[in-house]
C-alpha positions in Angstrom: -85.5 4.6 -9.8 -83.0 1.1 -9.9 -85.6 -0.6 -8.4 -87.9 0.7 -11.4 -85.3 -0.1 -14.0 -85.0 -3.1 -12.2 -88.6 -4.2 -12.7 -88.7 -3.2 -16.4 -85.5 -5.3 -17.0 -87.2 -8.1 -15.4 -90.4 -7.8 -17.4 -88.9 -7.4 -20.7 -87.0 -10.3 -20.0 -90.4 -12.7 -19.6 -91.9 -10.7 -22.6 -88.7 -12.0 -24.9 -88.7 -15.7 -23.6 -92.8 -16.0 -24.1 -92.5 -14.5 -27.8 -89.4 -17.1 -28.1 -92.4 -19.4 -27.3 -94.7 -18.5 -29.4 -92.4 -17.6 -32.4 -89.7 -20.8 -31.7 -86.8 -18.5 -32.4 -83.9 -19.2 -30.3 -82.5 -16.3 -28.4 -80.2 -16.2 -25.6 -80.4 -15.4 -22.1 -78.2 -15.5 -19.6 -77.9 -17.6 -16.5 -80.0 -15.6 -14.0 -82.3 -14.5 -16.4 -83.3 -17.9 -16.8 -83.6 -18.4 -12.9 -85.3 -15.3 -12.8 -87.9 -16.6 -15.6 -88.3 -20.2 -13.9 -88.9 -19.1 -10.4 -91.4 -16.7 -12.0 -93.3 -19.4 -13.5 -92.6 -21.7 -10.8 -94.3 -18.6 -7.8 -97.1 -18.6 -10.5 -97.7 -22.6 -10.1 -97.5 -23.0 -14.2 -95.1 -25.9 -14.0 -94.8 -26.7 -17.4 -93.6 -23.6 -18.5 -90.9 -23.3 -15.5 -89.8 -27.4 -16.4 -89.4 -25.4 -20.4 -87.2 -22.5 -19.3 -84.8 -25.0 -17.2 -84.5 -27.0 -19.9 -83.7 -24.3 -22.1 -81.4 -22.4 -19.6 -79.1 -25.7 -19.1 -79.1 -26.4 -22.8 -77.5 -22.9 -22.9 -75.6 -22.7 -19.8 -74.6 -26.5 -18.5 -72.4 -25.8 -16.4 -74.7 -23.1 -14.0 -74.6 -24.1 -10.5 -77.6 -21.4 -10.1 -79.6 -24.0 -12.4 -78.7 -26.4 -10.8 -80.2 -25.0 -7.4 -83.2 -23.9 -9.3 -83.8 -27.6 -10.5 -83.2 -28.8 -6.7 -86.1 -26.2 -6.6 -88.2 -27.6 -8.9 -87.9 -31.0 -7.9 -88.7 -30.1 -4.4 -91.7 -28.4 -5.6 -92.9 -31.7 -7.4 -91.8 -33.6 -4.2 -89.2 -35.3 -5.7 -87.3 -35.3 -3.0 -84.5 -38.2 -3.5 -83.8 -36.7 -6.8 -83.3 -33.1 -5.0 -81.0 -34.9 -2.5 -78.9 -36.6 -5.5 -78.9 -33.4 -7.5 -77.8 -31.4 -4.1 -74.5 -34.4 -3.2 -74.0 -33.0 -7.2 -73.4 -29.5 -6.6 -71.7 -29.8 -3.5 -68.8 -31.7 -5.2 -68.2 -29.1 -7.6 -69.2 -26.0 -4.9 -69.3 -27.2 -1.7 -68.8 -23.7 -0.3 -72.2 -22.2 -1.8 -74.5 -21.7 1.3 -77.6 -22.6 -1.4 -76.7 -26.2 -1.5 -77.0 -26.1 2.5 -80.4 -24.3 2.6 -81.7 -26.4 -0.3 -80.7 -29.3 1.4 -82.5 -28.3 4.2 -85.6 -28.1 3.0 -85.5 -31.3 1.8 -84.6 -32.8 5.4 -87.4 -30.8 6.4 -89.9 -32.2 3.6 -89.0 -35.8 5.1 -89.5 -34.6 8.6 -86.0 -34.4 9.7 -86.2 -31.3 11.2 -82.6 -31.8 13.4 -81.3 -32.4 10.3 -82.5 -29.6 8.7 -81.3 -27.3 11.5 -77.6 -29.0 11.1 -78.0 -28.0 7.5 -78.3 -24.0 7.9 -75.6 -24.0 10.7 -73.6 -24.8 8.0 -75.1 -22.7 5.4 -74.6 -19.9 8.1 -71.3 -20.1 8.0 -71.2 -19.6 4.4 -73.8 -16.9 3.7 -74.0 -13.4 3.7 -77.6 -13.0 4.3 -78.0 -13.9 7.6 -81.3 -12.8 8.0 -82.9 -15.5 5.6 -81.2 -18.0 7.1 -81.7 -17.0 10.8 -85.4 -17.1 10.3 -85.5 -20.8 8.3 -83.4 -21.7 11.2 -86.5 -20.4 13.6 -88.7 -21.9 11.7 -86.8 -25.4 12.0 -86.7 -24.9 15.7 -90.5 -24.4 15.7 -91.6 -27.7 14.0 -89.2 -29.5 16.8 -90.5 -27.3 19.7 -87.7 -25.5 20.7 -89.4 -22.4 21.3 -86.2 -20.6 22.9 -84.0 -21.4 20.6 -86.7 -20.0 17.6 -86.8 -17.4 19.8 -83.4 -16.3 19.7 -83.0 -17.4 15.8 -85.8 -14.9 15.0 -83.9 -12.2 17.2 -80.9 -12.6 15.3 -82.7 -12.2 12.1 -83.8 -9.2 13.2 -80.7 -7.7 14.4 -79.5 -8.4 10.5 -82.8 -6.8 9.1 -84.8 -4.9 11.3 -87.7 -4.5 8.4 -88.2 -8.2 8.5 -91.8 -8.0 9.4 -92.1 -11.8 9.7 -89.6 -12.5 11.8 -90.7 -9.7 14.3 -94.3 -11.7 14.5 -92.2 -14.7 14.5 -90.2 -13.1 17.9 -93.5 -12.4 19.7 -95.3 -15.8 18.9 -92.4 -17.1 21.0 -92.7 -15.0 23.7 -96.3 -15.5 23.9 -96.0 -18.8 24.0 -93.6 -19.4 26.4 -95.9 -16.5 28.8 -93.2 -14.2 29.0 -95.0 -10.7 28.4 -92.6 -9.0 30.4 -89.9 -10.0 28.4 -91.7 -8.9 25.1 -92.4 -5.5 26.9 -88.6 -5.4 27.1 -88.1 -6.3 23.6 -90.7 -4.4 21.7 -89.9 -1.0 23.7 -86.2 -1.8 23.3 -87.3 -2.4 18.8 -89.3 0.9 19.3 -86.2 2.6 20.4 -84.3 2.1 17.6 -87.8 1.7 15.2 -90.2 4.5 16.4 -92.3 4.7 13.8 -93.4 0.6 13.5 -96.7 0.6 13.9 -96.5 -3.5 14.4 -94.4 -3.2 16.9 -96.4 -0.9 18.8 -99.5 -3.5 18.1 -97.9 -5.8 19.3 -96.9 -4.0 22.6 -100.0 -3.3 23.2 -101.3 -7.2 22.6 -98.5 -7.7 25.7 -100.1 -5.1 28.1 -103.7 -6.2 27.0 -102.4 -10.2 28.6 -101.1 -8.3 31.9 -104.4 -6.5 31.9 -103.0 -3.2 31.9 -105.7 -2.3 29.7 -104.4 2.1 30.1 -100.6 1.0 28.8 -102.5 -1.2 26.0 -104.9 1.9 24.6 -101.9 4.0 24.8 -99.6 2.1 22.2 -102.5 0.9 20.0 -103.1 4.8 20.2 -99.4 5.0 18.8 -100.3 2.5 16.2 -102.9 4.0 14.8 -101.3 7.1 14.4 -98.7 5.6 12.5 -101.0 4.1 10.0 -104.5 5.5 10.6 -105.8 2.4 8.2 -104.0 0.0 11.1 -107.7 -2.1 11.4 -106.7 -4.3 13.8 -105.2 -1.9 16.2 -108.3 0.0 15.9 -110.1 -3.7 16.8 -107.7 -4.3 20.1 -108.4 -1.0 21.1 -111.9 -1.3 21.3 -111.4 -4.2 22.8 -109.4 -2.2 25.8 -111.4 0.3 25.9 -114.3 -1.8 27.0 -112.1 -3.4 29.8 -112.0 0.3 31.1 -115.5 0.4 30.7 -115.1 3.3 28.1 -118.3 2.2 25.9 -118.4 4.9 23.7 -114.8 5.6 22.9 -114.8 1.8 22.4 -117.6 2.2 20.2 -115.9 4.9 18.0 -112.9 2.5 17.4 -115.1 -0.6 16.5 -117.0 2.0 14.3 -113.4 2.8 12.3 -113.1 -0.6 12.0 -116.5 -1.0 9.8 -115.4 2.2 7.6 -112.0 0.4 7.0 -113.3 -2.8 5.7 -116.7 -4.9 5.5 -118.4 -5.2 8.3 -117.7 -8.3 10.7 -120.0 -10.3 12.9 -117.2 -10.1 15.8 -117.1 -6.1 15.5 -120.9 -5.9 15.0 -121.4 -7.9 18.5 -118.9 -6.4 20.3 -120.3 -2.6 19.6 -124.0 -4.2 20.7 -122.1 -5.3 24.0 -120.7 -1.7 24.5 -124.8 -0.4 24.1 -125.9 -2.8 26.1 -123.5 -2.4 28.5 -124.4 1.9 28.2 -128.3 0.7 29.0 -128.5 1.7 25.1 -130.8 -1.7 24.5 -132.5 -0.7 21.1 -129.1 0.1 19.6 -127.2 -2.8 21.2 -130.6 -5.0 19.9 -129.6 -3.3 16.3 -126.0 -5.0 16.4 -127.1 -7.8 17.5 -129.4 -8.3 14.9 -127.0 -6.9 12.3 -124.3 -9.3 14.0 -126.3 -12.7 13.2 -127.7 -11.2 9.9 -124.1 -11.1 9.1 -123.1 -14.5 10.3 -126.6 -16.4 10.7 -124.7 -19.4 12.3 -122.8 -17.2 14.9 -124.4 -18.9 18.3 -122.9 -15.8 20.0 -124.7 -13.4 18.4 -128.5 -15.0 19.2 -127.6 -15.8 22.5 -126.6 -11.9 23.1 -130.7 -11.6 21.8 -131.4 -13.7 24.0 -130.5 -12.0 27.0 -131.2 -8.8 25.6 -134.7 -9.6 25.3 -135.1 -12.0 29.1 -133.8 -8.2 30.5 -136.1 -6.4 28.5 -138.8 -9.3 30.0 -139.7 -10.8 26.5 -139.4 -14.1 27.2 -141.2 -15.7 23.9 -138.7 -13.7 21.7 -135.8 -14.8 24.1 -137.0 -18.2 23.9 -137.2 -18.0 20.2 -133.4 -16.7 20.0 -132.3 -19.1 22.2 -133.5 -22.2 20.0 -131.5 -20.3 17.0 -128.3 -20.6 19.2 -129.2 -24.2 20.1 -129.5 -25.1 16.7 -126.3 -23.8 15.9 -124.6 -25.7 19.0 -126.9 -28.2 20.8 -123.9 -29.6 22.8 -123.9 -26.3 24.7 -124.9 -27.2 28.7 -125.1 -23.8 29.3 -127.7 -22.7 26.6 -130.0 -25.7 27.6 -129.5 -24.6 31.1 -131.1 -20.7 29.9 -133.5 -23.1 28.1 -134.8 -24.2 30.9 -135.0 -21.5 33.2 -136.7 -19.5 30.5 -138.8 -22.3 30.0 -139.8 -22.2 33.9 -140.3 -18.4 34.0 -142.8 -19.2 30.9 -144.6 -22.1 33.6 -143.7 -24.7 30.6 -142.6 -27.3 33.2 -142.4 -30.0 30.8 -139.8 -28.2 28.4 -137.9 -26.9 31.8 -137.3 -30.0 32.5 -135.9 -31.6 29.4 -133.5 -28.5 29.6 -132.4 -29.7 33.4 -132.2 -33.2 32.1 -130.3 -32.4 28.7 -127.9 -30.0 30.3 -127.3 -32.9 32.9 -126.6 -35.3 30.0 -123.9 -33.1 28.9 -121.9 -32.6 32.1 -123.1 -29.4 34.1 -123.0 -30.2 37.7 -123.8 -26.9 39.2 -125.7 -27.0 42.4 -128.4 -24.4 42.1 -129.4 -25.9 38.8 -130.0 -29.2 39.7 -132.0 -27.6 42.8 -133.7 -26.2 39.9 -134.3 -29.3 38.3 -135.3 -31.0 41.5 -138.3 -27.9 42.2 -139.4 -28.8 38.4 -140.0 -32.1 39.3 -141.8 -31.1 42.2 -144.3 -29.2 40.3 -144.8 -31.8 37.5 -145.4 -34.0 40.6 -142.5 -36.9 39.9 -141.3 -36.5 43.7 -139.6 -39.6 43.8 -136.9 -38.3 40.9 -136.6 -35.4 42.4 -135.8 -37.1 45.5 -133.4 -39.0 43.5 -132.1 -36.0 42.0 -131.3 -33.9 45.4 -129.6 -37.1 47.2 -127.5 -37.3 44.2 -126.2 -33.7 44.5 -125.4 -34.3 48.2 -122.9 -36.4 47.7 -121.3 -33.3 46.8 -122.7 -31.1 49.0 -123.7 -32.5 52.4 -124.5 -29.8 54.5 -126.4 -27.8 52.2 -128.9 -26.3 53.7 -131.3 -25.5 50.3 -131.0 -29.4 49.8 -131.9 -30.0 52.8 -135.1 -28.5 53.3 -136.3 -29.6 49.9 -135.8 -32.9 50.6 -137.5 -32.8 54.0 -140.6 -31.2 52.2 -140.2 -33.9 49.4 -140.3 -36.9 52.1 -143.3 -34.9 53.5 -145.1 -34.8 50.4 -145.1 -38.4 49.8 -146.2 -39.3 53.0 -142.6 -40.3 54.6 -142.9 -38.0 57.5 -140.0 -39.8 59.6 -137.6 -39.0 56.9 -139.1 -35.5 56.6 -138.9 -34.8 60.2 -135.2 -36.2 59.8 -133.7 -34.0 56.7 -135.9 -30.9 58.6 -134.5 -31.0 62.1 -131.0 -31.5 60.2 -131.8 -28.8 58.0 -132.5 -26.5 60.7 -129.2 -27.0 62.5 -127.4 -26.4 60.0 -129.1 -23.1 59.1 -132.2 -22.2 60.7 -132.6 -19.0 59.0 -133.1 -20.7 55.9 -136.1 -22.2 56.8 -137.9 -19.5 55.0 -137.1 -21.3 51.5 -140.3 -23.7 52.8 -142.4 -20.7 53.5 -141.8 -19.2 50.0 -141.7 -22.1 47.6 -143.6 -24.8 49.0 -146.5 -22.9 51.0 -148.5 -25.3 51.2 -146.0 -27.7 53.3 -145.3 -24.7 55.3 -148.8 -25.1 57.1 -148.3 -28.3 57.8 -148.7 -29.6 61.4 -145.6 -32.2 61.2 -143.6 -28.8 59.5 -144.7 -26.2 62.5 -144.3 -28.9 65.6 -140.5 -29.7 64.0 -139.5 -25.9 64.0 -141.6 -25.6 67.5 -139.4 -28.5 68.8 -136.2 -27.5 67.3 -136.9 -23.7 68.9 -137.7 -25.2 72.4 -134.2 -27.1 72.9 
């Protein structure tokens, strides 16, 4: 009921200074009515009318300190910082005791970028003020911007221990922890919060968050459980639980969390994707195809979402309709190696050599150095007949890998192939030694080598020694 009275009081008071306005009858208000009114207009961004009520209020009160402050506020606000900091050496003459004049002055250090400054600033002013809590967390702040995440750390921790229902500061305490790794540590602080908090559903969130980075993924569902009993609206609670669920491979309780998600709020194209995964992950493929589809309808340029399509659909064997998803998503992000990698081994399983190849090459261009694909790359060659690059191609690889056997052998059928049968023999008998089981790969890709006389006397003569 005060608080009630409170806001009436507070809304009369703007309803008498705007018909003061619009009538220009004088009337009086006292000092913090007028702060009340300019800070109002000032939250509101209608400078004009908060520069009109200061103006006013110090023509009726000049000797306010308060307006004072509130002008240091204003002037801030419009940037005018070396008029703040004059205004501020002002006030502390006459009140140099009033923690305000320390905090104000702080934000100004901060404005300029002197952050060590700034933090100087509300030591002092902590020595002055009663609410510690305010001050504690601009103090964490201050130590943020200079990188002092322990000593934010602790400032937010003393905020809290003056006002446990600062929400803020609580996010504030955990970013820290985070950042420095120390999920232990938060596990310790948020259990020791719950203890004297029980019914926070952040800090049960954000517990579970902690257990979700250790991978205990059982410990997570359980206090995300504990949040959303707390506040059964808690959406992204209901989001991280999912989200643990499906490490436990719990697909359809996941689902059912994902789905709460939807009921509380419009739909995303994260939550949409991630309850296609679940499907697809329960062999479900027309409902995880649904998602999917629902997912990039939602968010057309989520490259995510078509690439899930596109994987649905090479398991489901429809290549042309992979293929079709997969030049959405490279669209979207054609600096991607690995989708033009899928592009061309899709584009190989199709028999479109040509387009296989420019996937090799452009996935190349952009850095992917993974052996089986350039042996990929090198085959497609092969067929297309350019044995030379190919050749080029595998001897570049083994710089990397010497002894690889699958190189190897290619390359001894390669040397074959264009008639440099000492080279052949060469990279075969070395092949062989170093794994002559593998000499199969000739036998199933390159058949035709296979029969070759100079092929079968180099295995006779490796078998005879």
């Amino acid at each position: 009921m005060h608080l009630d009275n409170e806001e009436e009081e507070y809304r009369m008071t703007l309803s008498r200074f705007e018909s003061m306005l619009k009538t220009n009858k004088v009337l009086f208000f006292d000092s913090e009515e007028f702060e009340s009114i300019i800070l109002h207009y000032l939250d509101s961004g209608k400078l004009t009318l908060a520069k009109k009520a200061l103006k006013l209020g110090q023509e009726q009160h000049p000797n306010s300190t308060s307006l004072k402050l509130v002008e240091v506020e204003l002037l801030i606000f419009q940037n005018k910082l070396e008029a703040a900091d004059k205004l501020l050496d002002q006030i502390e003459e006459i009140d140099p005791t009033n923690e305000e004049v320390y905090i104000q002055r702080s934000t100004v250090y901060s404005k300029k970028g002197n952050h060590l400054d700034a933090i100087e600033s509300l030591k002092k002013a902590l020595k002055l003020t009663e609410d510690l809590a305010d001050v504690y967390s601009l103090l964490g702040m201050e130590y943020l911007l200079v990188d002092e995440i322990e000593l934010a750390k602790d400032s937010f921790i003393q905020c809290l221990e003056n006002d446990e229902e600062d929400q803020s500061a609580l996010y504030n305490v955990i970013y820290c922890f985070d950042f420095l790794s120390e999920n232990n540590e938060a596990i310790d602080f948020l259990t020791a919060y719950i203890d004297r908090k029980p019914y926070s559903e952040i800090a049960w969130h954000q517990l579970g968050r902690q257990y979700f980075a250790l991978k205990n993924y059982k410990k997570a569902v359980w206090a995300f459980e504990y949040a959303t009993l707390i506040d059964d609206q808690f959406l992204g609670a209901y989001l991280e639980k999912g989200k643990s669920l499906e490490k436990l491979k719990k697909y359809k309780e996941a689902i059912e969390n994902y789905v709460v998600t939807l009921e509380l709020d419009d739909p995303t194209s994260y939550v949409l994707l991630r309850i296609g995964s679940c499907y697809e992950d329960l062999n479900n493929f027309p409902q995880a195809m649904e998602y999917y589809k629902r997912a990039v309808h939602e968010d057309p340029s989520l490259d995510k979402g078509w690439l899930s399509l596109t994987d649905l659909s090479i398991k489901e064997e429809k290549y042309d309709k992979a293929l079709m998803y997969l030049q959405k998503a490279i669209n979207i992000d054609e600096f991607n190696d690995k989708y033009w990698l899928r592009y061309a081994v899709l584009n190989k399983t199709l028999l479109d050599f040509k387009e296989a190849e420019k996937g090799y090459k452009k996935a190349a261009e952009l850095g992917s150095h993974i052996m089986e694909h350039w042996i990929g790359w090198a085959d497609t060659l092969y067929v297309l007949g350019d044995y030379e690059e190919a050749i080029n191609k595998l001897l570049q690889v083994m710089d990397f890998e010497a002894d690889n056997a699958d190189i190897l052998y290619r390359l001894s059928v390669l040397f074959f192939t264009i008639e440099n049968y000492d080279k052949g023999s060469e990279y075969l008998e070395i092949a062989l030694t170093k794994n002559f089981e593998k000499r199969e790969i000739i036998k199933t890709y390159f058949p035709i080598q296979w029969e070759s006389p100079f092929v079968q006397n180099t295995i006779r003569k490796f078998t005879k020694q």
